[in-house]
MOPAC internal coordinates of N, CA, C and O (Angstrom, degrees):
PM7 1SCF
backbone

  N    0.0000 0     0.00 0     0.00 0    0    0    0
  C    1.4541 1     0.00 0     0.00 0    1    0    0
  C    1.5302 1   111.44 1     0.00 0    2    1    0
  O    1.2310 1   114.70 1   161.01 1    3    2    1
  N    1.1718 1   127.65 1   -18.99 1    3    2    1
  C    1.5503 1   140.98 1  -174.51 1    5    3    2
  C    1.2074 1   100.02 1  -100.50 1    6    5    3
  O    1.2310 1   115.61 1   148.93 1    7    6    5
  N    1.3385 1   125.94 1   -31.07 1    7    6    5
  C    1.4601 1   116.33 1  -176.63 1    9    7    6
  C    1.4869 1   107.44 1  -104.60 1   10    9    7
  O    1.2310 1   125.16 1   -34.63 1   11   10    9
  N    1.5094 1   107.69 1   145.37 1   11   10    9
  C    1.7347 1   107.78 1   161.66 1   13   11   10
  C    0.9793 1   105.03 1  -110.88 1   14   13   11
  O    1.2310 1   128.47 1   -58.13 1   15   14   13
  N    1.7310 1   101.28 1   121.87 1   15   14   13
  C    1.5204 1   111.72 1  -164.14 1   17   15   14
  C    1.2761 1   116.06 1   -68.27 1   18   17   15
  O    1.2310 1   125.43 1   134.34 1   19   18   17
  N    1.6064 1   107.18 1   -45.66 1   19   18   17
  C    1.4437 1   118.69 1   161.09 1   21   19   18
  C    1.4034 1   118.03 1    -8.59 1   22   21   19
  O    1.2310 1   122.48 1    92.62 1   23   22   21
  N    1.3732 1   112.85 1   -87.38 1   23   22   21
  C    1.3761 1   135.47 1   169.90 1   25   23   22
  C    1.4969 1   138.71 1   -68.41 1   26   25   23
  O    1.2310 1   123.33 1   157.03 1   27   26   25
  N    1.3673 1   111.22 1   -22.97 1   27   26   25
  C    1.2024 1   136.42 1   170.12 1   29   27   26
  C    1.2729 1   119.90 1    67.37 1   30   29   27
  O    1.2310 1   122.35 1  -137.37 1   31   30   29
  N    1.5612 1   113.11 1    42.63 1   31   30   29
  C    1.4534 1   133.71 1  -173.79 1   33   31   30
  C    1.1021 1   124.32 1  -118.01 1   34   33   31
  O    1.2310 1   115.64 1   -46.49 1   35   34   33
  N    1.5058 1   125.88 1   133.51 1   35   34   33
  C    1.4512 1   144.92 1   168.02 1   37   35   34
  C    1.4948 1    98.02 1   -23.04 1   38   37   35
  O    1.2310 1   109.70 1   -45.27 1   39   38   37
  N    1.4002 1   136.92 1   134.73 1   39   38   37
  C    1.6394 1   127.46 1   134.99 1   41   39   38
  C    1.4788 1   115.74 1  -104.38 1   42   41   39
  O    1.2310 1   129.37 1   -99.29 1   43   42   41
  N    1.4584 1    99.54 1    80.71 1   43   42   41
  C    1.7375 1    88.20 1   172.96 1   45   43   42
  C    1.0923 1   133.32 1   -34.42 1   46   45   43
  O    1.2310 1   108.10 1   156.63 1   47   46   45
  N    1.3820 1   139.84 1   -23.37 1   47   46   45
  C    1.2526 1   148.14 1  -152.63 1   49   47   46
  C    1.5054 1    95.48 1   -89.45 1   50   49   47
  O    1.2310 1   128.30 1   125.12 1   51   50   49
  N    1.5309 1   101.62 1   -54.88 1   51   50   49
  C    1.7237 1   116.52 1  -179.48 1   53   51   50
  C    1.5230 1   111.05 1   -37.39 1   54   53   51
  O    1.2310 1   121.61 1   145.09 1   55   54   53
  N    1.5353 1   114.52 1   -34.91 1   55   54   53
  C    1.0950 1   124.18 1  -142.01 1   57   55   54
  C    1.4913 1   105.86 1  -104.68 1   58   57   55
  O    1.2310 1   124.78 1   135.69 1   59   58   57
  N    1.3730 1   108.43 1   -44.31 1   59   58   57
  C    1.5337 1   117.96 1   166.65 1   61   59   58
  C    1.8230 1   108.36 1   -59.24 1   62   61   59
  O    1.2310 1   122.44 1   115.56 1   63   62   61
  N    1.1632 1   112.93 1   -64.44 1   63   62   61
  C    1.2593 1   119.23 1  -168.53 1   65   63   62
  C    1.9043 1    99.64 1   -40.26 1   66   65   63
  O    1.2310 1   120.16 1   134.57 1   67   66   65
  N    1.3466 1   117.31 1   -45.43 1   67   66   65
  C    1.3007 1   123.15 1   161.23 1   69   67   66
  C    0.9983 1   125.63 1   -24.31 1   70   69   67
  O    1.2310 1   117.89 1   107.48 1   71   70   69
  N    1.3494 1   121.62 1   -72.52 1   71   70   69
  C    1.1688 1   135.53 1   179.42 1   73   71   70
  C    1.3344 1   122.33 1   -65.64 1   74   73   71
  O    1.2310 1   122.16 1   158.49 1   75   74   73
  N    1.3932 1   113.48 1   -21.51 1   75   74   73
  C    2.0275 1   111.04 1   168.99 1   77   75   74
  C    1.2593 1    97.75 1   -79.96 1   78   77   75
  O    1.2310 1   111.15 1   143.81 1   79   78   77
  N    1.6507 1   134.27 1   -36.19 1   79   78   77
  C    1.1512 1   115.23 1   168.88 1   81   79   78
  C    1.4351 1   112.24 1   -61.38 1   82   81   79
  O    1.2310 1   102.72 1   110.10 1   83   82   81
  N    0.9404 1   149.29 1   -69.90 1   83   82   81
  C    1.6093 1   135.44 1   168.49 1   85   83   82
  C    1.5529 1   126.16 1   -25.08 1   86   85   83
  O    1.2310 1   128.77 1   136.95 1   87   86   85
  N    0.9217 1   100.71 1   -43.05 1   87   86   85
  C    1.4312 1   122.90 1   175.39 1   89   87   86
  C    1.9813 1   105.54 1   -61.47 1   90   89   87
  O    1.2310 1   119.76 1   121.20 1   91   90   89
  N    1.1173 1   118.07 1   -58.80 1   91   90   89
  C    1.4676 1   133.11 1   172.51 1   93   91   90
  C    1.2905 1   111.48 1   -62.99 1   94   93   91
  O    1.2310 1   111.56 1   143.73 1   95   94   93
  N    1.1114 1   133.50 1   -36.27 1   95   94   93
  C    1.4773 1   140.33 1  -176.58 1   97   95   94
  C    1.5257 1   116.62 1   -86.72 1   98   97   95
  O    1.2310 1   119.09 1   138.95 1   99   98   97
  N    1.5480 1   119.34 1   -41.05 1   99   98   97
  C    1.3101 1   128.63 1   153.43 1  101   99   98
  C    1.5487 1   122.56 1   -68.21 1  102  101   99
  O    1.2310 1   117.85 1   179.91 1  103  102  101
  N    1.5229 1   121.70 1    -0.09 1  103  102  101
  C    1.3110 1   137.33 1   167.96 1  105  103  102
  C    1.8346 1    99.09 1   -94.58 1  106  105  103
  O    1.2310 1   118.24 1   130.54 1  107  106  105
  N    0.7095 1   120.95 1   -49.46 1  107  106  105
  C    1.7232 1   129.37 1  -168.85 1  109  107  106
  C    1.2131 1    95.70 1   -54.34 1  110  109  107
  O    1.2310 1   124.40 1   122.93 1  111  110  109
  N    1.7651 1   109.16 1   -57.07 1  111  110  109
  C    1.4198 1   110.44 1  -158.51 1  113  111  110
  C    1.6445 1   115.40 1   -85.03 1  114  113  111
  O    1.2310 1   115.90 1   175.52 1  115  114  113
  N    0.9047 1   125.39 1    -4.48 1  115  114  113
  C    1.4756 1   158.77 1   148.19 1  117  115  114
  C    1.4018 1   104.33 1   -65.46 1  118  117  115
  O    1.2310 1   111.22 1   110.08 1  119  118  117
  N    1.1386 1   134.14 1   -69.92 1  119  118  117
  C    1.6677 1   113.45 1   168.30 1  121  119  118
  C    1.4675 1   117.79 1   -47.85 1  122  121  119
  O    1.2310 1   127.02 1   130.74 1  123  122  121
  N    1.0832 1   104.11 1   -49.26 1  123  122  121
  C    1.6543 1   113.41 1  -179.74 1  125  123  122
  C    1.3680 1   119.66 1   -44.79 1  126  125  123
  O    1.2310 1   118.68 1   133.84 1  127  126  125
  N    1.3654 1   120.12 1   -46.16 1  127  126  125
  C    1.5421 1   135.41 1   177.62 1  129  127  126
  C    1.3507 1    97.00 1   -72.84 1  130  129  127
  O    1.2310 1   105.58 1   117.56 1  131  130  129
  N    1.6293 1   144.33 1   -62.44 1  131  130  129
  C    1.0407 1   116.64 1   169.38 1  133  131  130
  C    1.0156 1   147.20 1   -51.89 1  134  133  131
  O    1.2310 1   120.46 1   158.24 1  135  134  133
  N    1.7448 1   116.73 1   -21.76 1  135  134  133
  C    1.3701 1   103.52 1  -171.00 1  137  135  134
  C    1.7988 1   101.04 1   -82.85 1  138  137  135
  O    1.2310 1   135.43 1   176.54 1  139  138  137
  N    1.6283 1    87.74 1    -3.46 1  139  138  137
  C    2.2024 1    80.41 1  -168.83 1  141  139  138
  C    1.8519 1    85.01 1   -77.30 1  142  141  139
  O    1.2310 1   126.56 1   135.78 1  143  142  141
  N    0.9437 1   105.00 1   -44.22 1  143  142  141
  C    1.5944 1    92.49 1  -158.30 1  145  143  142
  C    1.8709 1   108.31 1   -61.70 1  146  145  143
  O    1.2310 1   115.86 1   167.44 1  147  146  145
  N    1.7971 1   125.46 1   -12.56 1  147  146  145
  C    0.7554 1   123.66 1   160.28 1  149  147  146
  C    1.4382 1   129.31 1   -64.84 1  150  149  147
  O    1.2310 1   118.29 1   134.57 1  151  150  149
  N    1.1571 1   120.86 1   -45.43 1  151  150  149
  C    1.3161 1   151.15 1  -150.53 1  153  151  150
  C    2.2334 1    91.18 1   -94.58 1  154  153  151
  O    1.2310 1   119.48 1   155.05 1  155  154  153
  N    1.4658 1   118.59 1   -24.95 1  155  154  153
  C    1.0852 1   124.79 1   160.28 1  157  155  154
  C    1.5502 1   119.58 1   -71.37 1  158  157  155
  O    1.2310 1   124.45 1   131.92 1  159  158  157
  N    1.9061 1   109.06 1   -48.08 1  159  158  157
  C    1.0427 1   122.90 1  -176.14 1  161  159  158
  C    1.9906 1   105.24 1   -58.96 1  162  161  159
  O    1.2310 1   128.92 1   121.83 1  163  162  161
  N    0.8759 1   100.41 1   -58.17 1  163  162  161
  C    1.5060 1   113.81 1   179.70 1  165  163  162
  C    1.7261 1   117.82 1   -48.74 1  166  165  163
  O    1.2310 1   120.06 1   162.14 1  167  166  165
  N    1.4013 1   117.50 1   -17.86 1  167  166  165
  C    1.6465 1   139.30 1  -162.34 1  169  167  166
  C    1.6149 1    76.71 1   -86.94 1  170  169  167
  O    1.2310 1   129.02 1   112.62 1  171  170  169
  N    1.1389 1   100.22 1   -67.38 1  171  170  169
  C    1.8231 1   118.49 1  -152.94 1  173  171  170
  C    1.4094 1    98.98 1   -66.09 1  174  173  171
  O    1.2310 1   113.77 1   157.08 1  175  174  173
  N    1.2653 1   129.40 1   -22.92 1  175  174  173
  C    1.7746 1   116.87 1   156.76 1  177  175  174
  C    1.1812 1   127.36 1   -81.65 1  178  177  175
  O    1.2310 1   121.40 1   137.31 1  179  178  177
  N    1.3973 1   114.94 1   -42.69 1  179  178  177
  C    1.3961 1   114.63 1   162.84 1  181  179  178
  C    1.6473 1   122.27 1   -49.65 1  182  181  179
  O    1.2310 1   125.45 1   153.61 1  183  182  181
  N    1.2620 1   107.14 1   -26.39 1  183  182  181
  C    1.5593 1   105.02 1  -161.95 1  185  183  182
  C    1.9247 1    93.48 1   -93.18 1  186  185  183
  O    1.2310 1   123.96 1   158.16 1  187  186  185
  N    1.7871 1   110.02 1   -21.84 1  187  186  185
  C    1.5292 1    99.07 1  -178.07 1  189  187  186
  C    1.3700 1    87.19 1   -96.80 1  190  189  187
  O    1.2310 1    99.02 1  -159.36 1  191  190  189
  N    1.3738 1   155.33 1    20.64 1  191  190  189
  C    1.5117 1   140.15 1   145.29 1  193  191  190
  C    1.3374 1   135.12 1   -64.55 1  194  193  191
  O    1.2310 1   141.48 1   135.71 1  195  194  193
  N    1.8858 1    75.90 1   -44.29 1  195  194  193
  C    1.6596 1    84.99 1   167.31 1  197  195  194
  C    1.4921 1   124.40 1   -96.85 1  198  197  195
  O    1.2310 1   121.84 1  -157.08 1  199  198  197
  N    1.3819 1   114.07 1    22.92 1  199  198  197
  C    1.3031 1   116.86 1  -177.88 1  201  199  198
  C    1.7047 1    82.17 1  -109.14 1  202  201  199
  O    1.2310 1   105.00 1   131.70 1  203  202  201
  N    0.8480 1   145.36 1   -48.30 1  203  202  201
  C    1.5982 1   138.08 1  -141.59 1  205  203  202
  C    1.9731 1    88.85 1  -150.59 1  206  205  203
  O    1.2310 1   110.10 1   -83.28 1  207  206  205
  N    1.0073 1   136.20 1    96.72 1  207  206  205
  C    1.4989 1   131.16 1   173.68 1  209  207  206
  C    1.8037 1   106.85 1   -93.16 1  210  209  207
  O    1.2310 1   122.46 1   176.86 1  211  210  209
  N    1.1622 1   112.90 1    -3.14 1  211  210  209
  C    1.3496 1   101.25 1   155.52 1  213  211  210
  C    1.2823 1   120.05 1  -107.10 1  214  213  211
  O    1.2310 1   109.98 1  -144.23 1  215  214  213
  N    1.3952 1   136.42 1    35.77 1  215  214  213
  C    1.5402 1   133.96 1   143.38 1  217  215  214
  C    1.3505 1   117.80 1   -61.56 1  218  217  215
  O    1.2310 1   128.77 1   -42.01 1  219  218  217
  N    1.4752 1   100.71 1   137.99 1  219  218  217
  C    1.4900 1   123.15 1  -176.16 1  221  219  218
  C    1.5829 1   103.72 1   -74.47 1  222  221  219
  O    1.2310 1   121.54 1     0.93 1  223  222  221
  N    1.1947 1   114.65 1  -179.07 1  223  222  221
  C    1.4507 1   118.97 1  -166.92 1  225  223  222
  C    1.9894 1   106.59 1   -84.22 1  226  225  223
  O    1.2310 1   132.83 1   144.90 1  227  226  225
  N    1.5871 1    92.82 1   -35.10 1  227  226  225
  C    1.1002 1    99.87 1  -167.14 1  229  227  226
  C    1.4434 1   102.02 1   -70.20 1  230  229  227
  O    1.2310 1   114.71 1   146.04 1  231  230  229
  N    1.6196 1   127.63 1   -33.96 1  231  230  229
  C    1.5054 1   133.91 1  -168.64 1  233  231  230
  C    1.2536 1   117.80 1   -76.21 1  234  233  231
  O    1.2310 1   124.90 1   172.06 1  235  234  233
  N    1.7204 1   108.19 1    -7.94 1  235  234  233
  C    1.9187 1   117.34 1   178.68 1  237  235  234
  C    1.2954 1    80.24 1   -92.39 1  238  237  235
  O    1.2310 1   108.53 1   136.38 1  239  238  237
  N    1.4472 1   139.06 1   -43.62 1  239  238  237
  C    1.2971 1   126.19 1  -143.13 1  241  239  238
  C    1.7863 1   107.91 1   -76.08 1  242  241  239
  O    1.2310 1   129.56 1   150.65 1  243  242  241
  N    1.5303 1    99.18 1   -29.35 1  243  242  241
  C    1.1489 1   104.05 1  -174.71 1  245  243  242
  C    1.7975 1   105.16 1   -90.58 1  246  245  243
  O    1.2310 1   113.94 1   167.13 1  247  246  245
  N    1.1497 1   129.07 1   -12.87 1  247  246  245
  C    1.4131 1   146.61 1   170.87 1  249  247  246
  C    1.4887 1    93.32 1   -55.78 1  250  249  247
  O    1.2310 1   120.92 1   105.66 1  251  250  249
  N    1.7205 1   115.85 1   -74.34 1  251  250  249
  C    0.9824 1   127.12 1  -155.57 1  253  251  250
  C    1.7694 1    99.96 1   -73.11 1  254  253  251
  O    1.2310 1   105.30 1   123.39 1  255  254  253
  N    0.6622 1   144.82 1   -56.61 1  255  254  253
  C    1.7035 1   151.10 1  -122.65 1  257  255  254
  C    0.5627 1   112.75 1    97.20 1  258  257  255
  O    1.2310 1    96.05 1   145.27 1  259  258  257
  N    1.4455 1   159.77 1   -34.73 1  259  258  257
  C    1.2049 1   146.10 1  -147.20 1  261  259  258
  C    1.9151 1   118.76 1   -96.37 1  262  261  259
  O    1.2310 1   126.32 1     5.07 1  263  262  261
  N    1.6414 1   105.45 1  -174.93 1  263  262  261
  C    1.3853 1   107.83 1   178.21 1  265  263  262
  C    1.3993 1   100.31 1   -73.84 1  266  265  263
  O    1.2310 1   129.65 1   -17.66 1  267  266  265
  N    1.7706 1    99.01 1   162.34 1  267  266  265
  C    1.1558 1    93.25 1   175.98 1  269  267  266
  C    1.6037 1   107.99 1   -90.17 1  270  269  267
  O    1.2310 1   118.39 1   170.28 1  271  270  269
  N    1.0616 1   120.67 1    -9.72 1  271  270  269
  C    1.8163 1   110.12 1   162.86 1  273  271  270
  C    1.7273 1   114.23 1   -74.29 1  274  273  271
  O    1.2310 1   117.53 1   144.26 1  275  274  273
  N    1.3233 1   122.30 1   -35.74 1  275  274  273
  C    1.5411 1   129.77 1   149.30 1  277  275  274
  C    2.0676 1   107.84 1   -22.14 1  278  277  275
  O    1.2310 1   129.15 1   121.59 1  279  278  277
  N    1.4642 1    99.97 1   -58.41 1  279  278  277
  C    1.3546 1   115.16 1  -169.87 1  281  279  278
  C    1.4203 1    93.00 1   -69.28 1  282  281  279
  O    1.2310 1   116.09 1   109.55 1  283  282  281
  N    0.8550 1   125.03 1   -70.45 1  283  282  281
  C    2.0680 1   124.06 1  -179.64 1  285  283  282
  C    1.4834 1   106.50 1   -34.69 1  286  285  283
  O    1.2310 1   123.13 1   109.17 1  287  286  285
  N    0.8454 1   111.62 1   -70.83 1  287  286  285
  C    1.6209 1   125.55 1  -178.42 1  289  287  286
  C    1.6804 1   108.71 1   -34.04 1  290  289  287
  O    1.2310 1   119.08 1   113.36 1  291  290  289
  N    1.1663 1   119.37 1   -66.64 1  291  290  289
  C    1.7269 1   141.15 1   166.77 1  293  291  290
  C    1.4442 1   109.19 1   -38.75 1  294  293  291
  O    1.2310 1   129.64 1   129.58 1  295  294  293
  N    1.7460 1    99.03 1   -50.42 1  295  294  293
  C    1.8755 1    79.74 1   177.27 1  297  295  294
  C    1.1984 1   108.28 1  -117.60 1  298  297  295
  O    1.2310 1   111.13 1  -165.76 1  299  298  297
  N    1.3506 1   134.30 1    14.24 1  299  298  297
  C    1.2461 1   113.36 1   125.31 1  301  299  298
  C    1.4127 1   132.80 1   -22.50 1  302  301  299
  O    1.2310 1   127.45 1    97.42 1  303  302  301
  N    1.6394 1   103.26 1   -82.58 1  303  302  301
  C    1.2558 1   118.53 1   169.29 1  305  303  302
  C    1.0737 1   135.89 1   -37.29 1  306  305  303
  O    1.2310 1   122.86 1   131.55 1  307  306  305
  N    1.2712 1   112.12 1   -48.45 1  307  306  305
  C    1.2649 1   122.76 1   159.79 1  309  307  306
  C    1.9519 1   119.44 1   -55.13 1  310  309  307
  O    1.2310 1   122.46 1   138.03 1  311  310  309
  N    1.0931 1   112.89 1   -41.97 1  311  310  309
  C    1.9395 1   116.30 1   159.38 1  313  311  310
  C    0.8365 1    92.96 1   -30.04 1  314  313  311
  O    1.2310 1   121.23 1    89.56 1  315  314  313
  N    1.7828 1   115.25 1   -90.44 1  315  314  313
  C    1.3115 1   130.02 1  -150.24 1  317  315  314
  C    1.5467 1   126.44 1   -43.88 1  318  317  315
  O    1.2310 1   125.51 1   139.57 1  319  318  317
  N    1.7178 1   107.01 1   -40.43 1  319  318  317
  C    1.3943 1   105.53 1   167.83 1  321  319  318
  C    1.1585 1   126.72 1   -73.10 1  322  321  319
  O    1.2310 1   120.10 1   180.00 1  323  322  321

């Protein structure tokens, strides 16, 4: 597809256009993994909230892995919804 066989020449164009498709598809799938690992992160607070609802922000954060502004952010969000 990059080559014209005919002629036996490079089509840069062929070749770039390639690569934004790669480029777009390794972006998709890269969103995708984050939002699971969010949507995991968020399981694993809810589930230590309701195991213990007086943990501090910093004690999910350290529960979870995460920062402890990561941890603010999460149950924030989690309030709000």
């Amino acid at each position: 597809k990059f080559l014209d066989l005919h002629r036996c020449t490079f089509k840069p164009e062929l070749a770039r256009s390639a690569r934004l498709r790669a480029v777009a598809v390794r972006g998709v799938i890269l969103a995708s993994r984050r939002e699971e690992q969010q949507a995991e992160t968020r399981l694993k607070v809810m589930r230590l909230i309701s195991q213990n609802p007086e943990m501090s922000t910093r004690q999910v954060a350290d529960e979870v892995g995460i920062s402890n502004g990561s941890a603010y952010y999460v149950l924030t969000a989690l309030v709000e919804k």
